[in-house]
C-alpha positions as CSV (number, residue, x, y, z in Angstrom):
1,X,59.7,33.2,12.7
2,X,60.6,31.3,15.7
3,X,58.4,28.9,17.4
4,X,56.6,30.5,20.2
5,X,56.0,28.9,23.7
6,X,52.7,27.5,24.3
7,X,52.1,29.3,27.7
8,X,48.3,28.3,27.6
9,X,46.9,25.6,26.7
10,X,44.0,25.1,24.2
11,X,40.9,24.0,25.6
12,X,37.6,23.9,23.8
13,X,36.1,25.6,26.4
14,X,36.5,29.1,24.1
15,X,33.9,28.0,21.5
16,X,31.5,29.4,24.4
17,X,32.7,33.2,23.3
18,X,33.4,32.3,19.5
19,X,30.5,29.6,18.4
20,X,27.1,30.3,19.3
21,X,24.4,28.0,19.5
22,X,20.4,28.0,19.5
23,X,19.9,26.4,22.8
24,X,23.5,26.6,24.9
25,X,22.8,24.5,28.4
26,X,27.4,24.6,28.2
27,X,27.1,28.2,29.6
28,X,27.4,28.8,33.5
29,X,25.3,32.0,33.8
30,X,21.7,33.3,34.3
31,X,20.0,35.7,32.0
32,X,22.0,38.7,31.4
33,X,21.4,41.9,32.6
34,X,19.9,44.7,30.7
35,X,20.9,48.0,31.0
36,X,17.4,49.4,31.4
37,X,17.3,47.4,34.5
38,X,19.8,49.5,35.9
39,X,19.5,53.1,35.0
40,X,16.4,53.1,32.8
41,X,16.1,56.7,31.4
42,X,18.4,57.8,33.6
43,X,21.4,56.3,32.3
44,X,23.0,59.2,30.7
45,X,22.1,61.4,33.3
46,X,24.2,59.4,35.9
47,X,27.3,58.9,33.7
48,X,27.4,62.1,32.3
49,X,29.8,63.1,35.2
50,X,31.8,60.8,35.2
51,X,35.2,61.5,34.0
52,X,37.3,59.0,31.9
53,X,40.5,59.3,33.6
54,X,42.3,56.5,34.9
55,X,40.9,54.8,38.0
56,X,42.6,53.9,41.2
57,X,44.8,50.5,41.3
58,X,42.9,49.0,43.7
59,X,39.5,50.3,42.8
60,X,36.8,52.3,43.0
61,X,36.7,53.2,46.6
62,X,32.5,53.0,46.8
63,X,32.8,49.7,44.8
64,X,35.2,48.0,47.7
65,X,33.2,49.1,50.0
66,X,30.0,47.5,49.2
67,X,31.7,44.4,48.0
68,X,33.4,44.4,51.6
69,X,30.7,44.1,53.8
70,X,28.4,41.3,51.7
71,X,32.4,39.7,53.0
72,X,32.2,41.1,56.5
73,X,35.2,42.2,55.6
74,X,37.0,46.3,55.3
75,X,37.0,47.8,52.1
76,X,41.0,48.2,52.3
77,X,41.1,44.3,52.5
78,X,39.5,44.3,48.8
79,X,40.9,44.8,44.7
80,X,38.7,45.1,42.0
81,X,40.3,43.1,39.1
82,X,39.0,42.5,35.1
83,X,37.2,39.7,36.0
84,X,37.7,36.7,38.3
85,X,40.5,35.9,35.5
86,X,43.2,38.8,36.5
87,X,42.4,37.8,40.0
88,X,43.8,34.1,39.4
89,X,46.5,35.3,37.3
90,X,47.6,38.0,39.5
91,X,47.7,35.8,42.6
92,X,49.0,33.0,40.5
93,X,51.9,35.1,38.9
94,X,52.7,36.6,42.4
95,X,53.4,33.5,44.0
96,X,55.6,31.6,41.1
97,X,58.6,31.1,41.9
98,X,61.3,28.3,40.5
99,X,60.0,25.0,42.1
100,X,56.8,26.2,43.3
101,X,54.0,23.8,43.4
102,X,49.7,24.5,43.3
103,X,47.5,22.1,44.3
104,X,44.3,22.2,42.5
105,X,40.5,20.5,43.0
106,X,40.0,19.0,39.4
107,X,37.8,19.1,37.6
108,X,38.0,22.9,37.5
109,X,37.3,25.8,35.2
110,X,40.2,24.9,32.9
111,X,41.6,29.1,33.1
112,X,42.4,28.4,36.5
113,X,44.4,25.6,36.2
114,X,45.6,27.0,32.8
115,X,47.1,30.1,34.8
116,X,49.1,28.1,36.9
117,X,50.9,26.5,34.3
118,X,51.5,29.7,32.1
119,X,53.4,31.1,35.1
120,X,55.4,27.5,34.9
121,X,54.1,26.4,38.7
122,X,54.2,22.7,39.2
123,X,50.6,21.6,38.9
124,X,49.4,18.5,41.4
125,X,45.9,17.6,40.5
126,X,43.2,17.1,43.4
127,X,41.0,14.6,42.2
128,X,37.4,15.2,42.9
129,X,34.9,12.8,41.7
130,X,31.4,12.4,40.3
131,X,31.2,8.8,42.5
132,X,31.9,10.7,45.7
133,X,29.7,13.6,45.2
134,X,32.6,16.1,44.3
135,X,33.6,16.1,47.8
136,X,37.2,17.2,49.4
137,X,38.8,14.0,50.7
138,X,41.3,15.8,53.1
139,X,43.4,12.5,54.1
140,X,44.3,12.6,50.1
141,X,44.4,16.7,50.1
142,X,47.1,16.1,52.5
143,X,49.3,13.4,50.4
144,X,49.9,15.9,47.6
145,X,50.9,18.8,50.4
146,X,54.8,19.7,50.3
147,X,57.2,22.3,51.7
148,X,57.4,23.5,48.4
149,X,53.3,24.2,48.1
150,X,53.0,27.9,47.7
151,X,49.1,27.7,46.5
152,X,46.0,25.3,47.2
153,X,43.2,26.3,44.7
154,X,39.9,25.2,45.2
155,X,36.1,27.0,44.2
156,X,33.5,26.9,46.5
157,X,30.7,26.3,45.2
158,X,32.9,24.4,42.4
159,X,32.9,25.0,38.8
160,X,31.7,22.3,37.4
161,X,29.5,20.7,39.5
162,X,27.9,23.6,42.0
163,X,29.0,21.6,45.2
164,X,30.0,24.0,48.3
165,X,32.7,23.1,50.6
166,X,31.7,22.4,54.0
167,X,33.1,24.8,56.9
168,X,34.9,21.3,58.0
169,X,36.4,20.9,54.9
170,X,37.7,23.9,55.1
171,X,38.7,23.4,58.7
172,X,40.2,20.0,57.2
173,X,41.9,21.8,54.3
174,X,44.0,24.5,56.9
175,X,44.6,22.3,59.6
176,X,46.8,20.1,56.4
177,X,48.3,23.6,55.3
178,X,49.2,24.6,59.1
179,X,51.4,20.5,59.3
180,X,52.9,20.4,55.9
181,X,53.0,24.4,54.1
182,X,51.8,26.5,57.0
183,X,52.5,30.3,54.8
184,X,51.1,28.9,51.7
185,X,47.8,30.9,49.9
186,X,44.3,29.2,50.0
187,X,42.4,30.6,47.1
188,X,38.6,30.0,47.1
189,X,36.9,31.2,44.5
190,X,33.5,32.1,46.0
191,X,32.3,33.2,42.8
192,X,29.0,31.1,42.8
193,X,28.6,32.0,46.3
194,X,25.5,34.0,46.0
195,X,23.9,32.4,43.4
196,X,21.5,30.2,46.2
197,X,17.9,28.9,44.4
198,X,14.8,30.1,45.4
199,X,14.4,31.1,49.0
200,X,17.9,29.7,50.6
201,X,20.3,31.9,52.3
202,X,23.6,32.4,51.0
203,X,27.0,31.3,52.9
204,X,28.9,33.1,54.6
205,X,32.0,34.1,52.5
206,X,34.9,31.6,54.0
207,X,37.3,34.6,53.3
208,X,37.2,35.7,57.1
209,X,38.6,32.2,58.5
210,X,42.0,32.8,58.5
211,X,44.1,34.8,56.6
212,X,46.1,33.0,54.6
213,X,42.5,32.5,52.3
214,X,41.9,34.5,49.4
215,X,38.5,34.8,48.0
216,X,37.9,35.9,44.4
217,X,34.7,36.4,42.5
218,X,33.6,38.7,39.9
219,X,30.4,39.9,38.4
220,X,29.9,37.7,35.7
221,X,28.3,34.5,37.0
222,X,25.8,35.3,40.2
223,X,25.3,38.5,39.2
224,X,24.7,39.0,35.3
225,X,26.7,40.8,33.9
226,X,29.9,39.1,32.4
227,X,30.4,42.1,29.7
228,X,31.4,44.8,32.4
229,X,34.8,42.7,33.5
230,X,34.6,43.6,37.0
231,X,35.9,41.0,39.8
232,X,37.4,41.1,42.7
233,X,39.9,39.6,45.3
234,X,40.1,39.4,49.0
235,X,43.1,39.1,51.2
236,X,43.9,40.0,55.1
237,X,47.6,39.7,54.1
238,X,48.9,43.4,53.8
239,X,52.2,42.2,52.1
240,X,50.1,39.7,49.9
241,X,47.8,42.7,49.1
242,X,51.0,45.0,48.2
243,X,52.0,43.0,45.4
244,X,48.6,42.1,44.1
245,X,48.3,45.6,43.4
246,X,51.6,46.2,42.2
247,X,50.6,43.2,39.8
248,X,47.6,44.7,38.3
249,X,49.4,48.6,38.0
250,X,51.9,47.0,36.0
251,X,49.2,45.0,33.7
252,X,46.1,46.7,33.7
253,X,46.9,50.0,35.8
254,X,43.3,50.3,36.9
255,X,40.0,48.6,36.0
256,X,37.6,50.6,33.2
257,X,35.9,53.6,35.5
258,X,32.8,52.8,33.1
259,X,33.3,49.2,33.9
260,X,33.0,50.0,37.7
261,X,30.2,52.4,37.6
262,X,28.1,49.9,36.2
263,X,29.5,47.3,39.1
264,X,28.6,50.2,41.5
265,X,25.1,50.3,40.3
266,X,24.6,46.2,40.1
267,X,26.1,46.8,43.6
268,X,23.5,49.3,45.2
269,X,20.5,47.0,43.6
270,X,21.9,43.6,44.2
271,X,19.3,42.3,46.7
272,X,16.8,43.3,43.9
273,X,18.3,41.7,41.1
274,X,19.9,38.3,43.2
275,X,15.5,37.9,44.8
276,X,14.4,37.3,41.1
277,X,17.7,35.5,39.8
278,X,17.5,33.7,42.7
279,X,13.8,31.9,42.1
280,X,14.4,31.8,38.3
281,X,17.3,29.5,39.5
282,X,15.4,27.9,41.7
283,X,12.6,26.5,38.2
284,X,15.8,26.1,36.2
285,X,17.1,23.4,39.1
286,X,13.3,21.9,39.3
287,X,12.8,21.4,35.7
288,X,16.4,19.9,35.7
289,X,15.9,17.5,38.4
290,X,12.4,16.4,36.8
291,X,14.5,15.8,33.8
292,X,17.1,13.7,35.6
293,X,14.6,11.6,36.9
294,X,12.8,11.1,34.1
295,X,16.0,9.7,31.9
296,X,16.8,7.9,35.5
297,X,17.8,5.2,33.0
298,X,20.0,6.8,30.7
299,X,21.7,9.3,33.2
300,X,22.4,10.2,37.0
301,X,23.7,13.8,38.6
302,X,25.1,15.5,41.6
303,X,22.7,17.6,42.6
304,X,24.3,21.4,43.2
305,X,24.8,23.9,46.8
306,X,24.3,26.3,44.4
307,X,25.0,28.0,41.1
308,X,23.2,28.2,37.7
309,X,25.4,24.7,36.9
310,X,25.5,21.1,37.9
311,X,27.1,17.9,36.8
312,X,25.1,15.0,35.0
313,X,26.9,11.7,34.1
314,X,26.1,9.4,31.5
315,X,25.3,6.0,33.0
316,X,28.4,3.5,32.3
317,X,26.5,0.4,31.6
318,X,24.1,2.0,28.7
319,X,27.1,4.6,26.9
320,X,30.2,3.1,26.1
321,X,32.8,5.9,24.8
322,X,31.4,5.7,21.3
323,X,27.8,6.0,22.7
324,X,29.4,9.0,24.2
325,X,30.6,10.5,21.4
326,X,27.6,9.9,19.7
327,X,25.4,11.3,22.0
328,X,27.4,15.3,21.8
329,X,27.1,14.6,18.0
330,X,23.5,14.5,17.7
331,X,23.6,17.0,20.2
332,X,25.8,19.6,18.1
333,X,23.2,18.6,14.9
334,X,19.8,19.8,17.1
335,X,22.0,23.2,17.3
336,X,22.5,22.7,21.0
337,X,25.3,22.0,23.3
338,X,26.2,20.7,27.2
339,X,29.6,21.5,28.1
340,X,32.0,18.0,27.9
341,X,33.1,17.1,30.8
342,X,36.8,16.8,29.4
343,X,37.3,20.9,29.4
344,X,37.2,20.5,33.1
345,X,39.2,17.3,33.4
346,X,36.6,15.5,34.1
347,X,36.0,12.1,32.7
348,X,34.1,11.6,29.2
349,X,30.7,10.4,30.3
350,X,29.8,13.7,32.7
351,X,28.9,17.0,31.3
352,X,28.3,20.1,32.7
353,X,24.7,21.0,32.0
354,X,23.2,25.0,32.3
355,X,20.2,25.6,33.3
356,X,20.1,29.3,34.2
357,X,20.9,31.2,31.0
358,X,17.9,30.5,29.2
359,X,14.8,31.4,29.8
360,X,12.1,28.3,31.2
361,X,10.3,27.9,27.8
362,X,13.4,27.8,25.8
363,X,15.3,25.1,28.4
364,X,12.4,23.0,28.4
365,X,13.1,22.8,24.6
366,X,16.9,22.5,25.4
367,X,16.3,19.5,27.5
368,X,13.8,17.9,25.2
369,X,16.5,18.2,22.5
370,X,18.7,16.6,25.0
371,X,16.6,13.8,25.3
372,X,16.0,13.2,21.5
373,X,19.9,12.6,21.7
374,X,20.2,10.7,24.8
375,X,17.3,8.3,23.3
């Protein structure tokens, strides 16, 4: 047999599907969702209509509309995708062309990136670091801008870390596009966007801004429910939207109709289910920070906009790379895991810690098992 391409890269990242542990603070999510939360007895009572036909290319029609205006946005203007993941593959494979470049914000949620290179786009990293708080440096944005830059990729609030851009960022990171690749995409994947702690209002979805900005999300990370994939994407661009749909007729044809009845429901109860998510987010960030500054010695963080995330760094002068090392080995042998900061790109002393899957009694033990292996 010949040898096959590698079109995507490997990237430890897909033990979190394939290798379960006891206490998992590597996972991005809150609790899942039940389906007794959503339809109780009445489950088979409000599916037992539905037909299992194909469903329409761009969606379910009720679906796009009550995505849409949580966007302030019109429900033509929005595609339901599998996931976030077709979104970024779709736009990704829409754009390619030979020479094409995509600047990224790394570290990232390695699929993103990895998408970009299986359609063979040039890849320029956009370095974003732990010593300045994650933040966009636009003078540096705008050194890696060329004529040939057909896609900026950025997440906002960022995967990793849970740090938002700031509306002059974004001001910062279009005013480069309009001097240097003026009909080139912005994607921003929003899909932490609603995932505030406690009592804070959500941002406004950037998506409205301009539109050469795409905004993808999907219902697995904010919303709890990652088994449905459902996402969406955003775009004001009627000849973008054209061939993102084209895109997903010839790959997927439509998303599951069971799929996006369930979305549909999530939908029609989401203030509901985001009030509690929201304030069990909200203890999962306090008991976090308490830890933080009780190892204050040992480790330091960037404290996150939002998201059930956030980025903790190992302190150089006590963990050398072996001390490192060590320290997700003794990890791994308490049956519990962070999430190394190399599946992002990130360097080898951060890690990307959870604190929203689990519920408080069990992260309390998480972190104290994350102590025993810091000490």
């Amino acid at each position: 047999m010949p040898r096959l391409p590698s079109r995507f890269p490997h990237n430890d990242i897909i033990s979190l599907t394939s290798q379960p542990v006891r206490y998992d603070l590597a996972e991005s999510v809150g609790p899942d969702l039940r389906f007794a939360e959503l339809f109780a007895a009445g489950l088979a009572d409000e599916l037992a209509d539905l037909g299992l036909g194909y469903g329409p290319t761009e969606g379910d029609a009720r679906l796009r509309q009550l995505i849409a205006a949580r966007h302030g946005v019109g429900a033509d203007e929005v595609i339901t995708t599998v996931g976030g993941m077709q979104a970024l593959f779709l736009l990704a494979f829409v754009l390619s062309e030979p020479g094409a470049e995509a600047v990224i914000g790394r570290p990232a949620f390695p699929n993103a990136r990895n998408v970009l290179e299986a359609v063979r786009m040039t890849i320029i990293d956009l370095p974003l670091r732990f010593d300045d708080g994650y933040r966009l440096d636009a003078d540096r944005l705008r050194s890696q801008l060329t004529h040939r830059t057909r896609l900026v990729s950025l997440a906002s609030p960022q995967n990793p870390s849970g740090v938002a851009l700031s509306e002059r960022e974004l001001r910062d990171v279009l005013a480069a596009m309009d001097k240097i690749c003026p009909d080139a995409v912005l994607l921003l994947d929003e899909t932490y966007r609603e995932a505030v702690h406690g009592d804070a209002a959500p941002c406004p979805s950037f998506v409205r801004h301009d539109r050469r900005i795409v905004s993808c999300a999907s219902f697995s990370k904010s919303h709890g429910a990652p088994g449905i994939r459902t996402g969406w994407m955003i775009t004001q661009d009627a000849a973008l939207r054209e061939q993102l749909v084209l895109a997903k007729f010839n790959t997927t044809i439509s998303n599951s109709v069971v799929d996006e009845a369930i979305a549909l429901r999530i939908m029609r109860t989401l203030d509901v289910i985001m009030a509690e998510r929201r304030h069990h987010l909200a203890d999962g960030l306090a008991r976090t920070a308490a830890f933080v500054a009780d190892h204050g010695r040992l480790i330091e963080w960037i404290k996150p906009d939002a998201g059930a995330l956030c980025c903790v760094r190992l302190r150089r002068d006590v963990f050398d790379d072996d001390a490192a090392a060590r320290f997700h080995r003794e990890l791994a042998a308490r049956d519990t895991r962070v999430a190394p900061g190399s599946w992002f790109g990130d360097e080898a002393r951060v890690f990307r810690l959870g604190f929203g899957l689990l519920a408080l009694p069990e992260l309390d033990e998480a972190l104290q098992r994350v102590s025993q292996a810091l000490t």
